[in-house]
C-alpha positions as CSV (number, residue, x, y, z in Angstrom):
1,X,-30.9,-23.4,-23.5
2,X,-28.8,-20.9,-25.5
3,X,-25.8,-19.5,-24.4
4,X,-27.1,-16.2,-23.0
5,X,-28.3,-17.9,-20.2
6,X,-26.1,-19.6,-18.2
7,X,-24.0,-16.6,-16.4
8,X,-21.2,-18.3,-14.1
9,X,-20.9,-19.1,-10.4
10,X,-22.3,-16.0,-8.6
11,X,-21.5,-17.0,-5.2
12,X,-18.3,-16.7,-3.9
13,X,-15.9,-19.5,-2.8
14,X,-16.5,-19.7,1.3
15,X,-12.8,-19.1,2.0
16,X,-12.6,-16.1,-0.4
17,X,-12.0,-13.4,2.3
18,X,-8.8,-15.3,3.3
19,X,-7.3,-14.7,0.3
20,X,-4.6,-12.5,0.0
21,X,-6.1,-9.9,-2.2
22,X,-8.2,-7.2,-0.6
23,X,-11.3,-8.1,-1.7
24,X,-12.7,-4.4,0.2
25,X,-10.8,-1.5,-0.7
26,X,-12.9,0.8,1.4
27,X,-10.9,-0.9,4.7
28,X,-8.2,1.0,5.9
29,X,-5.4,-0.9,7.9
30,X,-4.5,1.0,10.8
31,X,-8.0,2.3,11.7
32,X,-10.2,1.9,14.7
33,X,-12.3,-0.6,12.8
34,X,-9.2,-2.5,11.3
35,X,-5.9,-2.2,13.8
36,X,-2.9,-3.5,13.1
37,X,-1.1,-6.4,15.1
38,X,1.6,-6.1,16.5
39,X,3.9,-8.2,18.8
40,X,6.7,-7.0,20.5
41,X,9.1,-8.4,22.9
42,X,9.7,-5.7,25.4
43,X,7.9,-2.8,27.3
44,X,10.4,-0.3,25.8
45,X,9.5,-1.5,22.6
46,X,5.9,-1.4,23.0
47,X,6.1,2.2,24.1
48,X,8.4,3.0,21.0
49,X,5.7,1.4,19.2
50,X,2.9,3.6,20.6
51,X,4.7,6.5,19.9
52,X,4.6,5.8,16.4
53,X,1.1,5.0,15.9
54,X,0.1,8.2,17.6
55,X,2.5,10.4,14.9
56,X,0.6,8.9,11.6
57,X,-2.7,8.3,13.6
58,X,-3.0,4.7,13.6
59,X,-4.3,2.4,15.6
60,X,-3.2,-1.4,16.6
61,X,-3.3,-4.3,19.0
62,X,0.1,-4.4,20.5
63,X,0.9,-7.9,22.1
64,X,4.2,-8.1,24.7
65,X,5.5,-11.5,25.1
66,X,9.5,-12.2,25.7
67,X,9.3,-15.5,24.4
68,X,8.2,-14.9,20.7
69,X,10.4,-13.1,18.2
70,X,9.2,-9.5,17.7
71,X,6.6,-8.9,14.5
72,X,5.7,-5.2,13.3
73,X,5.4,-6.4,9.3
74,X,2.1,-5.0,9.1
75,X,2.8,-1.8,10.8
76,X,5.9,-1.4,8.2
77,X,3.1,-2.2,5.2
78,X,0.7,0.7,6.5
79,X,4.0,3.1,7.4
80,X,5.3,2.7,3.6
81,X,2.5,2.8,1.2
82,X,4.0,2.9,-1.8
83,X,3.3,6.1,-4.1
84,X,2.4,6.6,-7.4
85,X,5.3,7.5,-9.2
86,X,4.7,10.5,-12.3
87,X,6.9,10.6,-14.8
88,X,8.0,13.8,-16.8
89,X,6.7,13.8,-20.4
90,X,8.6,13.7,-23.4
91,X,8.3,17.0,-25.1
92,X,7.1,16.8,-28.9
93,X,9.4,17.0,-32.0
94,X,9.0,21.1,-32.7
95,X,9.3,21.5,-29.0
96,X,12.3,23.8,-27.5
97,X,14.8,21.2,-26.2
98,X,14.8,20.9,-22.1
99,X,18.7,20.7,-22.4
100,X,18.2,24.7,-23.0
101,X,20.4,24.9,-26.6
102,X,17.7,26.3,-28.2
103,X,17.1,24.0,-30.5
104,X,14.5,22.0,-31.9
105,X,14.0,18.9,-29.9
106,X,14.4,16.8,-32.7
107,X,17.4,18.2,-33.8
108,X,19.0,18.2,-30.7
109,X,18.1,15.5,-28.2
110,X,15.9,13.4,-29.7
């Protein structure tokens, strides 16, 4: 056998969707197809609750029960995406300064 044969497991472990790396990136949380669970503890909450999801469109399974303590993580992971951040580029050496003295940016700020 040489070695351009053999090419690695090419199933996937049976648990591997349980992981906690999205393994679908086409899924949105928050959808009809994928809701978001939530458990509150009180009507008032739960209608708090509601009134968020129908501001950013989302949709979840909202669970009332007194006894448990109240659980909106993955609402808050859906609510505050994280965005990408852009920084402002570095002007080149012959480049007017950004500090506005008119100078070349390598004689000034650089």
């Amino acid at each position: 056998m040489s070695k351009f044969f053999f090419k690695g497991r090419i199933e996937l472990p049976q648990d591997y969707s349980t992981y906690n790396y999205n393994t679908d990136p086409s899924t949105k949380h928050g959808s009809k197809k994928h809701p978001v669970n939530v458990t509150v503890t009180s009507a008032e909450r739960q209608s708090e609750i509601e009134l968020i999801l129908k501001q950013n469109n989302l949709f979840a399974n909202i669970t009332v029960d007194s006894d448990v303590e109240e659980n909106i993580s993955e609402l808050e992971v859906v609510l505050n995406k994280p965005s990408t951040v852009v920084l402002e580029k570095t002007p080149n050496r012959n480049d007017p300064c950004s500090c506005g003295s008119g100078k070349k940016y390598k004689k000034c700020c650089a």
